[in-house]
Structure formats: C-alpha cells, structure tokens
Jmol script that loads the backbone (N, CA, C; Angstrom):
load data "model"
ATOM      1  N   UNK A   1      31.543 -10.656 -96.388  1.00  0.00           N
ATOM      2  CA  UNK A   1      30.643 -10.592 -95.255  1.00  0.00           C
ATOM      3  C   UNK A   1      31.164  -9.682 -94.155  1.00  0.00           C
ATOM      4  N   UNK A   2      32.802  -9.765 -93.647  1.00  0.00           N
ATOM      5  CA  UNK A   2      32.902  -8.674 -93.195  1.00  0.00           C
ATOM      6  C   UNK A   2      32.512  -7.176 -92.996  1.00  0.00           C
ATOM      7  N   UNK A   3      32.692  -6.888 -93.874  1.00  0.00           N
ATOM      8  CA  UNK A   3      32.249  -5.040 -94.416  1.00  0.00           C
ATOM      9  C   UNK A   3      30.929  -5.053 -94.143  1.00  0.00           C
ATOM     10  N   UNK A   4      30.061  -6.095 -94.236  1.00  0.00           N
ATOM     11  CA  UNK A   4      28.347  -6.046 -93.970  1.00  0.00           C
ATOM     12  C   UNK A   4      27.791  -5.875 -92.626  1.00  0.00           C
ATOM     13  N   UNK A   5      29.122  -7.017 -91.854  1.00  0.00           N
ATOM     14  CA  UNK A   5      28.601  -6.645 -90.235  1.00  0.00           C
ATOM     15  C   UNK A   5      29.473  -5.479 -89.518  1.00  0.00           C
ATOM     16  N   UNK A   6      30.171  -5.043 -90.470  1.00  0.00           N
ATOM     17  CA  UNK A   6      30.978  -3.779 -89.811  1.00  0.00           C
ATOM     18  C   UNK A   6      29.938  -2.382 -89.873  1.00  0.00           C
ATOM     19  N   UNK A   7      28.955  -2.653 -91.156  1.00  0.00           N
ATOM     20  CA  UNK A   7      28.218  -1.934 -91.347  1.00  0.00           C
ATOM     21  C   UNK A   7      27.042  -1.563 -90.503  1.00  0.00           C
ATOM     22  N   UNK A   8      26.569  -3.038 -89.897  1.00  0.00           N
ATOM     23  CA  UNK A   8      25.566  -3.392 -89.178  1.00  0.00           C
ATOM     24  C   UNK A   8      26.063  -3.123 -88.024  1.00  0.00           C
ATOM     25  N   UNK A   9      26.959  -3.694 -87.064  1.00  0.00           N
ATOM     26  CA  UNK A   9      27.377  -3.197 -85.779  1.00  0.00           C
ATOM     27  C   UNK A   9      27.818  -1.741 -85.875  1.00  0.00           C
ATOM     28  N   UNK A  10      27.920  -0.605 -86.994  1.00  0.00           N
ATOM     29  CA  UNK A  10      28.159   1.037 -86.590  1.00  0.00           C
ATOM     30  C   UNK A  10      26.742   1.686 -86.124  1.00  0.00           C
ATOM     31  N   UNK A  11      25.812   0.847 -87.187  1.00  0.00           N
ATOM     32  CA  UNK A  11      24.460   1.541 -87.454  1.00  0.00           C
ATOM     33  C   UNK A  11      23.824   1.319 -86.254  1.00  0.00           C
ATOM     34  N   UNK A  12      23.631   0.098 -85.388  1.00  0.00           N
ATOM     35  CA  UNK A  12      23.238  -0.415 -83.672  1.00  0.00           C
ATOM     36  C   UNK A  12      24.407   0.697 -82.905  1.00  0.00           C
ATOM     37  N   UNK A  13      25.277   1.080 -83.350  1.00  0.00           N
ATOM     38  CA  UNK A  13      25.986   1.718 -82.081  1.00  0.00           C
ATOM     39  C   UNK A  13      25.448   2.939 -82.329  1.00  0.00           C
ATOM     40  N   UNK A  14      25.256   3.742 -83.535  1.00  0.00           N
ATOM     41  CA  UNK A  14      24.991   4.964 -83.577  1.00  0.00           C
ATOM     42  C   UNK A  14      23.319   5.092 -82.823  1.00  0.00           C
ATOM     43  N   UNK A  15      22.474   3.946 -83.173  1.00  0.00           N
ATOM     44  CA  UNK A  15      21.423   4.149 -82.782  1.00  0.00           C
ATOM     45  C   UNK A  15      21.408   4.201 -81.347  1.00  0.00           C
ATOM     46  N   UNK A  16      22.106   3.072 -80.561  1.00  0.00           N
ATOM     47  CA  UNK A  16      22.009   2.765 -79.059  1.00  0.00           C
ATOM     48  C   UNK A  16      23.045   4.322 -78.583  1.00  0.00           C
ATOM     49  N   UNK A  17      23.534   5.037 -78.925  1.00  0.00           N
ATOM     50  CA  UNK A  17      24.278   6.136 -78.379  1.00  0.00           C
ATOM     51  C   UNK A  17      22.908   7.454 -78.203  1.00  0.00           C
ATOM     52  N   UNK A  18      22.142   7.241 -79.268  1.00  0.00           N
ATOM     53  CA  UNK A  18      21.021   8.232 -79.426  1.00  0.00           C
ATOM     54  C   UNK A  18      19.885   8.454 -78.510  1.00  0.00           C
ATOM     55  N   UNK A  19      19.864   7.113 -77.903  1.00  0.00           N
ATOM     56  CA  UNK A  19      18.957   6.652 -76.920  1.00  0.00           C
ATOM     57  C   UNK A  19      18.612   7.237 -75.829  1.00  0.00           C
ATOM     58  N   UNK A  20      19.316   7.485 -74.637  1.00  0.00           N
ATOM     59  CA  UNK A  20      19.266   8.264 -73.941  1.00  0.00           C
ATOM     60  C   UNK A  20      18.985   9.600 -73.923  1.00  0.00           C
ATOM     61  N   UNK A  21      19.363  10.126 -74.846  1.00  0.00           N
ATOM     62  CA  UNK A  21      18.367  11.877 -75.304  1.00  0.00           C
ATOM     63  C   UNK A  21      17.285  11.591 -75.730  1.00  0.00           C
ATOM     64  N   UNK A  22      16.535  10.724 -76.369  1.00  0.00           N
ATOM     65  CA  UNK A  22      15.560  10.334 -76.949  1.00  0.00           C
ATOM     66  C   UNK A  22      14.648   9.966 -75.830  1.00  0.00           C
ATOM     67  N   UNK A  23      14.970   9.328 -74.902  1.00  0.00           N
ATOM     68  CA  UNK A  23      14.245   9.093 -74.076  1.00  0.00           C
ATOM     69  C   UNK A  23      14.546   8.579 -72.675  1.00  0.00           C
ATOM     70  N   UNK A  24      14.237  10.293 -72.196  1.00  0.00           N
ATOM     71  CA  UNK A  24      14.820  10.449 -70.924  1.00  0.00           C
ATOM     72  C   UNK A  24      14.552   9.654 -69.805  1.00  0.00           C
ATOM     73  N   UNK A  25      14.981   9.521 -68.914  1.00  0.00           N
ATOM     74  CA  UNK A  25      14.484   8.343 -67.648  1.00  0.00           C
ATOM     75  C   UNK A  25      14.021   9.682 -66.702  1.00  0.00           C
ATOM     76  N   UNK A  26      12.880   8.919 -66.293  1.00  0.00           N
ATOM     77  CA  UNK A  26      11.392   9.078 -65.231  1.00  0.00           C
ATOM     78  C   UNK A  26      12.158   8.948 -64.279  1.00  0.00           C
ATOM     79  N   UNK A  27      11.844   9.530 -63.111  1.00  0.00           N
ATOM     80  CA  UNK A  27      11.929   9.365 -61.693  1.00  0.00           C
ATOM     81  C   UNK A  27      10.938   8.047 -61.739  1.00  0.00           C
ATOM     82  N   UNK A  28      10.967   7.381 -60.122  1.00  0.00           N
ATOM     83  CA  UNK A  28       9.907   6.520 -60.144  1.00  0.00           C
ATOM     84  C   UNK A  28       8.756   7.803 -59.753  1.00  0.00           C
ATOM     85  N   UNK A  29       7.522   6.637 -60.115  1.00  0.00           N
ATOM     86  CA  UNK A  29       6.031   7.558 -59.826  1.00  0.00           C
ATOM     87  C   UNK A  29       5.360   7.030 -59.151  1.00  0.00           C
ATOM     88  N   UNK A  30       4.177   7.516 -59.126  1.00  0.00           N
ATOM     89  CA  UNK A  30       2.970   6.897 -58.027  1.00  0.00           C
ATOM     90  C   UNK A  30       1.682   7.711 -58.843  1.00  0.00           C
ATOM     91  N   UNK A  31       0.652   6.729 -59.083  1.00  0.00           N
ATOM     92  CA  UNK A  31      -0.522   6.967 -59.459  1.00  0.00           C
ATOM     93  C   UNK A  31      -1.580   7.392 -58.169  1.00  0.00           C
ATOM     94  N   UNK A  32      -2.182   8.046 -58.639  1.00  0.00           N
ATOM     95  CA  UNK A  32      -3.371   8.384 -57.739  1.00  0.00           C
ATOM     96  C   UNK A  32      -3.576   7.273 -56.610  1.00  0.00           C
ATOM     97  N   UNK A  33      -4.054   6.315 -57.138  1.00  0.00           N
ATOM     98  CA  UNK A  33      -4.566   5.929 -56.288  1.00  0.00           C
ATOM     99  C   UNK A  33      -3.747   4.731 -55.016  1.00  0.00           C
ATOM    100  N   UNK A  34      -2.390   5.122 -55.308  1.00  0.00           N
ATOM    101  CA  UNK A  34      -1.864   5.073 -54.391  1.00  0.00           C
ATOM    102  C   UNK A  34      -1.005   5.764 -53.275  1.00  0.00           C
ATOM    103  N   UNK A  35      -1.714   6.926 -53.780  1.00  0.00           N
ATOM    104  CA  UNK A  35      -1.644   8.430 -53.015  1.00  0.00           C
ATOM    105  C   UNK A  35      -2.421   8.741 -51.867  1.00  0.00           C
ATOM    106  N   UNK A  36      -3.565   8.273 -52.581  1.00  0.00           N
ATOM    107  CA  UNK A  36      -5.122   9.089 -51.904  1.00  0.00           C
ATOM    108  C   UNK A  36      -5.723   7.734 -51.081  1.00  0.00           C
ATOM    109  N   UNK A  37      -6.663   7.885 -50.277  1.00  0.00           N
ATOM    110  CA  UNK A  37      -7.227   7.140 -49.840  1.00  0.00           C
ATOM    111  C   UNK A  37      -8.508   6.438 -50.666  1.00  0.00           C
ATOM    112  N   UNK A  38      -8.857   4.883 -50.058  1.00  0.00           N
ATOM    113  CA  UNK A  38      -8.740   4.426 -49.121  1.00  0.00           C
ATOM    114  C   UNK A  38      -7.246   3.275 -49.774  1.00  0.00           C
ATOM    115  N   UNK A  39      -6.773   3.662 -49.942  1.00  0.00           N
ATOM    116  CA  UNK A  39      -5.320   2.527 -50.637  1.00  0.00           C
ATOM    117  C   UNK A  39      -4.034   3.402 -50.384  1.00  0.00           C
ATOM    118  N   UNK A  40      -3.548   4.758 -50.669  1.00  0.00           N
ATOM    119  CA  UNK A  40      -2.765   5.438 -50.381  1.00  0.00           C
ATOM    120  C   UNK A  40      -2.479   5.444 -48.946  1.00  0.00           C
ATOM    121  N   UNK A  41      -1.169   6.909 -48.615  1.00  0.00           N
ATOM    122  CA  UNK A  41      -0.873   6.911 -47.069  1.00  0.00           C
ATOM    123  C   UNK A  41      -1.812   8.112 -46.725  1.00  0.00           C
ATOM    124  N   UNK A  42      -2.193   8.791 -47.613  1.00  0.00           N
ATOM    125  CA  UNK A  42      -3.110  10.847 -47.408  1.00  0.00           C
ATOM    126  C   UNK A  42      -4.100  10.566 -47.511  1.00  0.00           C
ATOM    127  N   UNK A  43      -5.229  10.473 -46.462  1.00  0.00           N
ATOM    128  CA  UNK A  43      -6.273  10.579 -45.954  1.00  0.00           C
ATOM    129  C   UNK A  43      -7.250  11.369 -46.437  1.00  0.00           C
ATOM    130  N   UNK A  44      -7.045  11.662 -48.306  1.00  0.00           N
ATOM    131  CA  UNK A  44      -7.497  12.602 -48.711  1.00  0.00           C
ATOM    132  C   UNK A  44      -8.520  11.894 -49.649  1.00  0.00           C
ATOM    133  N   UNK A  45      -9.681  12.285 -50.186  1.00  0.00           N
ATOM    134  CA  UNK A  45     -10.564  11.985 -51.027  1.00  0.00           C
ATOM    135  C   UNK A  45     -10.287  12.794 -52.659  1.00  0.00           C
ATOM    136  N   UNK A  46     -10.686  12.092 -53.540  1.00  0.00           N
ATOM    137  CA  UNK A  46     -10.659  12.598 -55.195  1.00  0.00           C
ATOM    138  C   UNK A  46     -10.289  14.370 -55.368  1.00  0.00           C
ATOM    139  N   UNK A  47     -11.821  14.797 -54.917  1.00  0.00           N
ATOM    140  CA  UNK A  47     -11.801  16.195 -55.153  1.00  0.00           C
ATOM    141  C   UNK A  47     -10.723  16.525 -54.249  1.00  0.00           C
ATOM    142  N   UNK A  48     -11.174  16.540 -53.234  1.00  0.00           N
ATOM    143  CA  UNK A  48      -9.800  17.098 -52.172  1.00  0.00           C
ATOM    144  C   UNK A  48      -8.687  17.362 -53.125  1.00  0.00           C
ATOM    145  N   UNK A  49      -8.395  16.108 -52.936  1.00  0.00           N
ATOM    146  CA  UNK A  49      -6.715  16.112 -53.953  1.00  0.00           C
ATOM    147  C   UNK A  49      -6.672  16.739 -54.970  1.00  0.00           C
ATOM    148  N   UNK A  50      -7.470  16.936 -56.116  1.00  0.00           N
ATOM    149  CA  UNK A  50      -7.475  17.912 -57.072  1.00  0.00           C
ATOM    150  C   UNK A  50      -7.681  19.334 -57.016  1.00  0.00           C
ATOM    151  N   UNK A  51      -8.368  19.731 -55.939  1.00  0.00           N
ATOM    152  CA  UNK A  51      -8.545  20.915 -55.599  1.00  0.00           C
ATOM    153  C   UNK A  51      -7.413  21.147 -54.774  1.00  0.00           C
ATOM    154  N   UNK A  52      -6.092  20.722 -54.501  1.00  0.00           N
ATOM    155  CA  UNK A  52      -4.844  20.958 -53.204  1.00  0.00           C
ATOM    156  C   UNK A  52      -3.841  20.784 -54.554  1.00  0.00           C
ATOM    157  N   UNK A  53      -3.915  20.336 -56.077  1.00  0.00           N
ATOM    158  CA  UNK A  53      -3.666  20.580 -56.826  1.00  0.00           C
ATOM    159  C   UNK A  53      -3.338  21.664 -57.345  1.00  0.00           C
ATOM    160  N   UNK A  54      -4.490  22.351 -57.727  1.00  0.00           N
ATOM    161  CA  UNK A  54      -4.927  23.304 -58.360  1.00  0.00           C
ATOM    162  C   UNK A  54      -4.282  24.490 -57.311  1.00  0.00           C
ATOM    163  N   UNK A  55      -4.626  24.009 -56.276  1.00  0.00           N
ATOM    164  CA  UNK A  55      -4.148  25.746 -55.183  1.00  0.00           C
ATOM    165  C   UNK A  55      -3.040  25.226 -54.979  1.00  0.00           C
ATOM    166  N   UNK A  56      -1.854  24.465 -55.190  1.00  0.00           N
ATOM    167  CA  UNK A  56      -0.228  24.772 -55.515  1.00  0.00           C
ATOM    168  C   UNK A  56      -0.347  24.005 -54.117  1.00  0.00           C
ATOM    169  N   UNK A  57      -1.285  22.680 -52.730  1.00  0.00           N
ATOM    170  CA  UNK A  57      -0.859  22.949 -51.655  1.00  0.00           C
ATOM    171  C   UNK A  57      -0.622  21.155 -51.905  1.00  0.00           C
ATOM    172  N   UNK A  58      -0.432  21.051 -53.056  1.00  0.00           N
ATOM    173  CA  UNK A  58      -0.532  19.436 -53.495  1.00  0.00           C
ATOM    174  C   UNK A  58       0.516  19.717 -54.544  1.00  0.00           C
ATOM    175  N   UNK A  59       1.595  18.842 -54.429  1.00  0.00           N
ATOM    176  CA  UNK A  59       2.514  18.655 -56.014  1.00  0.00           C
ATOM    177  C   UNK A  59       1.608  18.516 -57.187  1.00  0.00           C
ATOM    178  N   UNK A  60       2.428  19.046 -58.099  1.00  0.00           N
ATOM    179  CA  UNK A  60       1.785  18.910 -59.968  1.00  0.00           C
ATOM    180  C   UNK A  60       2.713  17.736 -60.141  1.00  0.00           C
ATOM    181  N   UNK A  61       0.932  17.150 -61.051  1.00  0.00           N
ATOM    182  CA  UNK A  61       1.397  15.866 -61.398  1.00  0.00           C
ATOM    183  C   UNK A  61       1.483  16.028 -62.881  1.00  0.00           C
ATOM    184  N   UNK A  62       3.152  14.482 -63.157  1.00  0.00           N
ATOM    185  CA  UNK A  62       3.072  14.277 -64.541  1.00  0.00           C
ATOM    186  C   UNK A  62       2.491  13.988 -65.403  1.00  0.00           C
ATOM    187  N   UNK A  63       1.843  14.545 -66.732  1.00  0.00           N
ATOM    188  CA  UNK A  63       0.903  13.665 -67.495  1.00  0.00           C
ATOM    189  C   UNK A  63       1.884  12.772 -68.256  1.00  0.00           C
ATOM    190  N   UNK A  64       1.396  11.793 -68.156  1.00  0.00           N
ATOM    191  CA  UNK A  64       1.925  10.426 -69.273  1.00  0.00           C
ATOM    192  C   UNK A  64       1.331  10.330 -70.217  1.00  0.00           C
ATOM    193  N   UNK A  65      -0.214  10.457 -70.509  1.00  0.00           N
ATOM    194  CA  UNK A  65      -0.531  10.411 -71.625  1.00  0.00           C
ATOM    195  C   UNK A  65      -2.186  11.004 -71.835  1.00  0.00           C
ATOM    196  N   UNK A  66      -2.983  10.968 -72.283  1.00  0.00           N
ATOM    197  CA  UNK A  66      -4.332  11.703 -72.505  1.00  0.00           C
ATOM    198  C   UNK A  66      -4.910  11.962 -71.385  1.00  0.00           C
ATOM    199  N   UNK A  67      -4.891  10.327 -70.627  1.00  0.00           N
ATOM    200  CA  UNK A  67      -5.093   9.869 -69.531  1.00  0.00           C
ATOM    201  C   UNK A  67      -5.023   9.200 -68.554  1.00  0.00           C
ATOM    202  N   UNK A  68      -3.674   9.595 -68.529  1.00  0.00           N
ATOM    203  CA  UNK A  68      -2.659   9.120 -67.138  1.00  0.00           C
ATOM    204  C   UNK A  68      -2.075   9.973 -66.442  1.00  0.00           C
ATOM    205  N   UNK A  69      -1.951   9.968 -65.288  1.00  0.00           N
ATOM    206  CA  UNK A  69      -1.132  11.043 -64.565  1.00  0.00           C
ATOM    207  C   UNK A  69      -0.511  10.115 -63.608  1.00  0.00           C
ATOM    208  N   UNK A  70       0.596  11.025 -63.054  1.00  0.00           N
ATOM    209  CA  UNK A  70       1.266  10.475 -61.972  1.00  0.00           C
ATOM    210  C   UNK A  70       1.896  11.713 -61.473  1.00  0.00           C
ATOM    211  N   UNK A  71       2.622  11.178 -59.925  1.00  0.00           N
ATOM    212  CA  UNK A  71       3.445  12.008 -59.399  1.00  0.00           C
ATOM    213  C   UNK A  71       4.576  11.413 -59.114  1.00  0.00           C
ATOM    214  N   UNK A  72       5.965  12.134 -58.450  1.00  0.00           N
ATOM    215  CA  UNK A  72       6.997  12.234 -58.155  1.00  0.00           C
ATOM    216  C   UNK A  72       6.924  11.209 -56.775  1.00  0.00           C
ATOM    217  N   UNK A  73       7.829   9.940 -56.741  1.00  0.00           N
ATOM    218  CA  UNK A  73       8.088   9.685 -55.376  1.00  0.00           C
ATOM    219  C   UNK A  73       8.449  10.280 -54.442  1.00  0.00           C
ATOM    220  N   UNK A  74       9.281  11.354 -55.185  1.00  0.00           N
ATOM    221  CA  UNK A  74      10.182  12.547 -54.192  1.00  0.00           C
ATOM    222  C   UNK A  74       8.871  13.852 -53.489  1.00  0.00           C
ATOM    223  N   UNK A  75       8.041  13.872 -54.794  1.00  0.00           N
ATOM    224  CA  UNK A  75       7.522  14.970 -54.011  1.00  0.00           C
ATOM    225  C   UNK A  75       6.417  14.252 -53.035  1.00  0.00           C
ATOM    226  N   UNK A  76       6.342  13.385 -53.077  1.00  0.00           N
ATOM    227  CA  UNK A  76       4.659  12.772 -52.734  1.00  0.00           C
ATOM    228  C   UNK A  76       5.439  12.334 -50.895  1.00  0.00           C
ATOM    229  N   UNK A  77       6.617  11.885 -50.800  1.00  0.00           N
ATOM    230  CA  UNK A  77       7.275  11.847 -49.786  1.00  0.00           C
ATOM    231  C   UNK A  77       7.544  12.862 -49.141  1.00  0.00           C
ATOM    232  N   UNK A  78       7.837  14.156 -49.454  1.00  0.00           N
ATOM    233  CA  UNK A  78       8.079  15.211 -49.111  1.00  0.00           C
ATOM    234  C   UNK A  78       6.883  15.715 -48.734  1.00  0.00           C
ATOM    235  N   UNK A  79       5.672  15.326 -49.169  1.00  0.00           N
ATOM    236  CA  UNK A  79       4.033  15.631 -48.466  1.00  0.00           C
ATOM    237  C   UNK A  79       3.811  15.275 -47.688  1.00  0.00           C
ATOM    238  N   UNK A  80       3.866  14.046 -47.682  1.00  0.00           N
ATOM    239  CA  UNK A  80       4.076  12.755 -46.595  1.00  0.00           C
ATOM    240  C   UNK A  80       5.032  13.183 -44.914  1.00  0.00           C
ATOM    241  N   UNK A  81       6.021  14.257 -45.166  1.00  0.00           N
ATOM    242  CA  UNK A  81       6.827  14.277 -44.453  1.00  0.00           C
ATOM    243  C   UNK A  81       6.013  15.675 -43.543  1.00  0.00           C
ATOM    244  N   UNK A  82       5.785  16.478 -44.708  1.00  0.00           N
ATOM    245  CA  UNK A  82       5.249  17.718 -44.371  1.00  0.00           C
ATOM    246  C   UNK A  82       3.610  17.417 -43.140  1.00  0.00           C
ATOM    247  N   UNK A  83       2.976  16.316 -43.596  1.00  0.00           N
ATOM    248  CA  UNK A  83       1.434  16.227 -43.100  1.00  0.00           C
ATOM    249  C   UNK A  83       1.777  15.805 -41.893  1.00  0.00           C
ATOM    250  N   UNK A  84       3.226  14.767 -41.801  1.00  0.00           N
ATOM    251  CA  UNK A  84       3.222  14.235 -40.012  1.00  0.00           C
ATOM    252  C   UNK A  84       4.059  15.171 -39.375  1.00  0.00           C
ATOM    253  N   UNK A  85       4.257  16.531 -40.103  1.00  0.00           N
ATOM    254  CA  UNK A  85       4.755  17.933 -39.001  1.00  0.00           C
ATOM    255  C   UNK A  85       3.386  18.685 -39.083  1.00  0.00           C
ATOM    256  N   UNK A  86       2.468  18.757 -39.371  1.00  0.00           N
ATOM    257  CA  UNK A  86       0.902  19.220 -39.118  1.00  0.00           C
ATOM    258  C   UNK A  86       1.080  20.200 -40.324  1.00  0.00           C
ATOM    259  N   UNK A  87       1.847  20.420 -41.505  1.00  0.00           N
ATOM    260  CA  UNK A  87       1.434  21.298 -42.352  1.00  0.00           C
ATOM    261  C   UNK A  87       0.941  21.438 -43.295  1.00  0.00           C
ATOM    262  N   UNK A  88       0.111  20.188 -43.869  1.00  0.00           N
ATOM    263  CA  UNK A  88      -0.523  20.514 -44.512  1.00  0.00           C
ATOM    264  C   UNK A  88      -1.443  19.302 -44.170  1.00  0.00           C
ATOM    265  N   UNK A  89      -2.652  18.758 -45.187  1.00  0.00           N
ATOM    266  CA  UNK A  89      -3.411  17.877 -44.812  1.00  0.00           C
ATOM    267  C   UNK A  89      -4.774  18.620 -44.583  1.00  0.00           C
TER     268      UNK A  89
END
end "model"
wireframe off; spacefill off
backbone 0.3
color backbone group
C-alpha cells in the first residue's frame, strides 16, 4: 500500500503545482451595473457608457464569457478619481 499512496500524493502534487499557470487570478471586478447608474457611483446611463467605451474615454472591459463583462476595480477607481477632478464624465 505504500508505493500506491506515494504514487497518489506525486500525481496531486504535480497537478496542484500546474495550477496557477492554468488559471491565472483576476483582479477583483465590477459588473456594469455597479458602475453605472441608478446603483453604481457614474452618473452615466447604458448607451453613454458604451459609447465612452468605444471612444477609449471609458476603460475596456473584461469579457468573462459570451455574456459577461466586467471591469477592473483599479481602473473603474481611477475614473472615479478622474470625474471628481472634472475630467471626464
């Protein structure tokens, strides 16, 4: 029985070592709609926000999956920081 779990505890270590390249860690995120108004801190409506997207004056958001997106805590703070110095908004 020895040799069996020596076998078994290499094969869990090789796997748990692999892990971390496999699947990288996320920043935290924030979904839409706790971005945008009326639930978010940006006073901004749907289109708005997608169109401040699109013209580079809004962070690009991550897709997660067909149909999910999110953004960066970092950048969405850094908007946040930018709108209460009057520059963007």
């Amino acid at each position: 029985m020895r040799a069996h779990n020596a076998v078994v505890t290499k094969s869990v270590a090789t796997t748990t070592e692999r892990l971390p390249s496999m699947h990288p860690v996320l920043p935290p995120l924030l979904r839409l709609k706790n971005i945008i108004a009326p639930d978010g801190p940006l006073p901004v409506g749907k289109s708005t926000w997608w169109a401040g997207v699109k013209s580079g004056r809004y962070p690009k958001p991550v897709k997660l999956g067909p149909k999910t997106t999110a953004w960066s805590v970092d950048d969405i703070n850094d908007l946040i920081a930018r709108a209460q110095r009057g520059e963007v908004i």
